[in-house]
N, C-alpha and C positions, 0 to 999 in steps of 0.2 A: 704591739701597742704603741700607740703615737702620745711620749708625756710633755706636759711643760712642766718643767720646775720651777717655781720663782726663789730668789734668794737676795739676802741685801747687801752680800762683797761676794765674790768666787775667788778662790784661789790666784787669781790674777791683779787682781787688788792689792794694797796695801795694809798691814798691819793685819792680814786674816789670821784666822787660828783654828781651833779642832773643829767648829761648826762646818766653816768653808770645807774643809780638807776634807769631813766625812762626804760632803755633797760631791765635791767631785769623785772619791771611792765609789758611792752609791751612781752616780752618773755614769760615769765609765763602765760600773759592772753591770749595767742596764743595758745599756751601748752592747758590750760585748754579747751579753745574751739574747739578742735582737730588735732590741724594743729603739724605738726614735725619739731620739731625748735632745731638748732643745730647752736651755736655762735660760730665764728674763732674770737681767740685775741691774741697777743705777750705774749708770758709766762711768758716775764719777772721777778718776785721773785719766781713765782706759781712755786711749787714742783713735781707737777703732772702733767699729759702731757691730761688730760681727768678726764671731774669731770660730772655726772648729779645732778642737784637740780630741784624741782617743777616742771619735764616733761621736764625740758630743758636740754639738750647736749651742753658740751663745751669741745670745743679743744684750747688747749693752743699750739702756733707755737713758736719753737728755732727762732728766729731771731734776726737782729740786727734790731733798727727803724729809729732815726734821723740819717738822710745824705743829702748831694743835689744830691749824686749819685746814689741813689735807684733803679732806670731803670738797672744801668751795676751793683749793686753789688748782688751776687749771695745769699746771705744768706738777703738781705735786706728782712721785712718785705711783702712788694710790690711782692718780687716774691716767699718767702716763702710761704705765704697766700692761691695762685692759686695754690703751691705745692698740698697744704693740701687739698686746695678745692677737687679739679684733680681728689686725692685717695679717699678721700669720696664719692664722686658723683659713683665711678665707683659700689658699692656695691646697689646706690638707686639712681636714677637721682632728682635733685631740680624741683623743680616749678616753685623758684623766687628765687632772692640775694637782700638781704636789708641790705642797705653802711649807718652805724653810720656819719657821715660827710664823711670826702674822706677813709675813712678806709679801702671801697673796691674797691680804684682804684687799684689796681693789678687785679681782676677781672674785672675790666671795661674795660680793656687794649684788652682781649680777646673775648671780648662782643662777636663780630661776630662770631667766632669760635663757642662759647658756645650755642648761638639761643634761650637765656634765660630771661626774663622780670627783670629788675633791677629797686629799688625803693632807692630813695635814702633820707635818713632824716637829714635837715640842723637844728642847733641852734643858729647856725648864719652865719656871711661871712668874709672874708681874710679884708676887710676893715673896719668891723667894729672893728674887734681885734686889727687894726693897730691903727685907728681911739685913739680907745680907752689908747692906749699905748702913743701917739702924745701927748694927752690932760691930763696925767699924769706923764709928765717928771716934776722931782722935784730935781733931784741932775744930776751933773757932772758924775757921775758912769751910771744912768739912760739916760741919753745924749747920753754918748759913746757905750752905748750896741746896741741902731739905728744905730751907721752905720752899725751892721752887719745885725739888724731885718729887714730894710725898703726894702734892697736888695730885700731878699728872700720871702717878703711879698708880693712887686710889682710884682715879678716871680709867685706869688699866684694867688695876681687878674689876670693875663694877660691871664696865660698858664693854671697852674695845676687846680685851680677852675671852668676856663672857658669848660675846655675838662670835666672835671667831670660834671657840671650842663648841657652842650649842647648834652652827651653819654647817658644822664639815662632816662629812658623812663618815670619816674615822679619824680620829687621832693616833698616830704613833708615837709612842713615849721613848725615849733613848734606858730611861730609867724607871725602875720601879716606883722610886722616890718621887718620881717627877711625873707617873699617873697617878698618885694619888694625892699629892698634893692640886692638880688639875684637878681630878674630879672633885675634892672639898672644895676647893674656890670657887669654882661653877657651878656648884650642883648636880652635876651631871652624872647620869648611870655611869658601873664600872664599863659594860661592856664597850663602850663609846671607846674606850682607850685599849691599843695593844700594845705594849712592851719590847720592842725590839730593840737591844741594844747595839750598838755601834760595834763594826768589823775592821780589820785591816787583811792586806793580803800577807800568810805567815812570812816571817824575816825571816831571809836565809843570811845570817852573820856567821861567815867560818873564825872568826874574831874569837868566838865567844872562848874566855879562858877565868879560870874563878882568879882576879886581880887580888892583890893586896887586901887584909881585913880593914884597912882604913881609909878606905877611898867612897864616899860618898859622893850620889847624885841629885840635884834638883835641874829639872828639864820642864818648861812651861812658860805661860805667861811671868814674866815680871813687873807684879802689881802689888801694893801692900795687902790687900786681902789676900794673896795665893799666903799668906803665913811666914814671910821669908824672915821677917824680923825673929821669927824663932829659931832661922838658924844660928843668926848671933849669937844668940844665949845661949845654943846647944854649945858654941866652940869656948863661952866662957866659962863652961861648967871645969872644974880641970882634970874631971873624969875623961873628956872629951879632947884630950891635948893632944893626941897622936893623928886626928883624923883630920883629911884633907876634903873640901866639899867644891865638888865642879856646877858653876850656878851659870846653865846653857837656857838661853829665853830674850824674846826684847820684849820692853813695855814702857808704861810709863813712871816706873818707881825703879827702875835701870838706874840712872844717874844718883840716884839719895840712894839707894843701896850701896852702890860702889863707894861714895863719900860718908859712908857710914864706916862703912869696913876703913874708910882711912882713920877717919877721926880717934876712932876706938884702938887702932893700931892692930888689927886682926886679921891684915890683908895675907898675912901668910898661909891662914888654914882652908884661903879659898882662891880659887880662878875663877873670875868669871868674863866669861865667853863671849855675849850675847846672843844674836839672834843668828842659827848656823842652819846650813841643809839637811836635808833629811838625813843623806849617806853620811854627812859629819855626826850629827844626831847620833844614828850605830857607834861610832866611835866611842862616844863616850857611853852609849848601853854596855859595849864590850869590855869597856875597861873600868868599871862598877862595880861595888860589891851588894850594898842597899840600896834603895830609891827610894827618897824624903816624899814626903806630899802631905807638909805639914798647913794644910789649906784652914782659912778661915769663911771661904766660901757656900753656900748653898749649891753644891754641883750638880750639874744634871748627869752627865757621864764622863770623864776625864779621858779622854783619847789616848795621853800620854803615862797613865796606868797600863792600858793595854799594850801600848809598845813596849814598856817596861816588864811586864808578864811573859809576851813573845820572845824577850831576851833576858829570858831567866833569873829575874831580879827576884828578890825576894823586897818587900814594901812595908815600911813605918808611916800610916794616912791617919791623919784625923777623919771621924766617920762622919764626914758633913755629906748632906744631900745623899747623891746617889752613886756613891764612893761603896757604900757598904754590898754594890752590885758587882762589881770586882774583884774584892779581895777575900778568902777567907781568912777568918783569924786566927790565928795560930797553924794555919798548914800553907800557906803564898805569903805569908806577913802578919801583920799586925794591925787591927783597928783601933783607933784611941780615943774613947771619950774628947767631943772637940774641948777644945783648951784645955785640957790634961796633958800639958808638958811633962809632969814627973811621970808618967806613966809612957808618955811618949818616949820618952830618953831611956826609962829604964827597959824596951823593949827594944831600943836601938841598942842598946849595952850589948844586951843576949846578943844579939845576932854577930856586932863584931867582934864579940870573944868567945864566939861557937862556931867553928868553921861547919861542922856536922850538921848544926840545927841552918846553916845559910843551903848545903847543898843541897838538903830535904827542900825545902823552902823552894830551890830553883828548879829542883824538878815537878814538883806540882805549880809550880809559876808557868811553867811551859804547859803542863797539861791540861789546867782551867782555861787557859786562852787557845789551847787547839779545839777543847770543845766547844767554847761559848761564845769564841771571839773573830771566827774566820770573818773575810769577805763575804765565802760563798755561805758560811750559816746566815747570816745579815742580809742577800740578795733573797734566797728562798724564803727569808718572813715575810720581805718587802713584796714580794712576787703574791705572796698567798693573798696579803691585804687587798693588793690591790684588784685580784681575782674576786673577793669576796664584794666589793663595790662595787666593781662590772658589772655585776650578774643582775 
């Protein structure tokens, strides 16, 4: 099967994160299983206009991307993209076009023209991002930047998400959480949405050793929504005086974090890292006893749960979004009412002052993520789907 993927950064880009990383997983294990896969994305910094890695084709498009005028402007993303598509198809015709979120609405535009099966893969939705932005206003700067978000957000849910999810002949959802808040927002039947959760290929870390009960991880985005101002408050509790927290991530709340930890004088119960490679990544999975994910977010699926799972972690998450797809509670970790810090903490307690209750923990960590969370279970959903739109 010959697919295009559109997406709006690839892993070659700058500042990507678990979106990017799942598409190239899913591209590569496309690749490998024989299928001819070739990703359109904004070139943005990329120097080159065309790159192959691991079987996969990529074309980088000249465009402009953020506007509200996309439709009329000529170089916009939106109709660069169907440019590009256009020339390529004409040398081999597609199969299929699978849309990274709305990435390939410039192609959806044209759907009928084209007579072509479109899958589309959500991480989440225009509400819960808003959602999410609503419930973490913290300053007068933060306030003022909504009047211009809420606009064009509510233009989101109404129009641009509604025509994208009711245009595409299936949705796959990373999360539960995240078909069903799709189909309330649109209205749209269940069956429209399939649930495939996101895979990695299993870690093989010969690392893995049960470290010290006081050594804590947070690995992810560094943003004020990921929650991190509550590790603060975990290290000020003085229940919490012996633990040490590795805070591995780049973002844009990196630099006030670390000056926060100065300010307060607390810089000793953390390291933090930033933004490191995958194999460094393992490093700090190996040498972990818990794994924070004290998120304030609407998550569509946390990638970095999953690697946390494949290396045996045992997980304290607030149950935001589609976090509660992950974890069980009380047999891989702990789910916590969002913003129930006391309950948060006192279930971080149990675990570092129960070596028994973390080693149980780590071996059903490892065994929910060999069953639910491979590559290869994540390629055969994706496979089935897209069999079921062919036809």
């Amino acid at each position: 099967m010959r697919i295009a993927v559109f997406i709006k950064k690839t892993t070659f880009h700058k500042g990507y994160g678990g979106l990017e990383t799942q598409n190239k997983l899913l591209c590569e294990g496309l690749a490998e299983r024989g299928h001819d896969v070739t990703v359109f994305s904004p070139k943005f910094e990329i120097e080159t206009r065309r790159k192959t890695e691991h079987g996969v084709d990529y074309v980088f498009v000249p465009c402009v991307f953020r506007s509200l005028f996309s439709s009329i402007l000529k170089d916009h993303w939106y109709n660069k993209s169907y440019e590009a598509y256009s020339l390529y198809k004409l040398s081999q015709p597609f199969d299929l076009i699978v849309s990274q979120s709305s990435a390939g609405i410039g192609i959806l535009k044209h759907k009928k023209d084209l007579d072509i099966p479109f899958v589309a893969i959500s991480h989440g939705s225009s509400l819960m991002e808003l959602k999410t932005v609503l419930e973490n206003i913290d300053s007068f700067k933060a306030a003022l930047k909504l009047t211009f978000q809420v606009p064009y957000s509510i233009y989101n849910i109404l129009f641009k998400q509604r025509f994208f999810i009711k245009n595409s002949d299936k949705i796959i959802a990373v999360s539960n959480y995240v078909a069903k808040t799709l189909a309330l927002e649109t209205q749209s039947p269940k069956d429209k949405f399939k649930v495939v959760h996101n895979g990695i290929n299993p870690i093989v870390n010969n690392n893995l050793l049960e470290p010290v009960n006081t050594n804590l991880l947070y690995l992810g985005q560094i943003q004020k929504s990921k929650g991190l101002d509550y590790l603060i408050k975990l290290v000020q509790d003085p229940l919490f005086n012996n633990v040490h927290i590795d805070v591995v991530g780049g973002g844009d709340y990196l630099e006030e974090f670390k000056s926060k930890l100065t300010t307060l004088g607390i810089n000793s119960f953390f390291t933090v890292h930033g933004k490191v490679d995958y194999n460094k990544a393992l490093y700090f999975y190996s040498n972990s006893s818990v794994f924070l994910f004290p998120t304030k977010r609407y998550e569509g699926l946390p990638m970095v749960l999953v690697e946390a799972m494949f290396n045996e972690l045992p997980i304290v998450a607030f149950s935001k979004g589609g976090v509660s797809d992950t974890i069980i509670n009380g047999e891989t970790g702990y789910l916590v009412k969002s913003g129930n810090f006391k309950k948060f903490k006192s279930n971080l307690l149990k675990l570092i002052q129960n070596s028994e209750l973390r080693e149980n923990m780590r071996v059903k960590s490892l065994e929910k993520a060999t069953k639910d969370f491979t590559i290869e279970h994540m390629l055969d959903n994706y496979e089935k789907v897209f069999e079921e739109v062919s036809k």
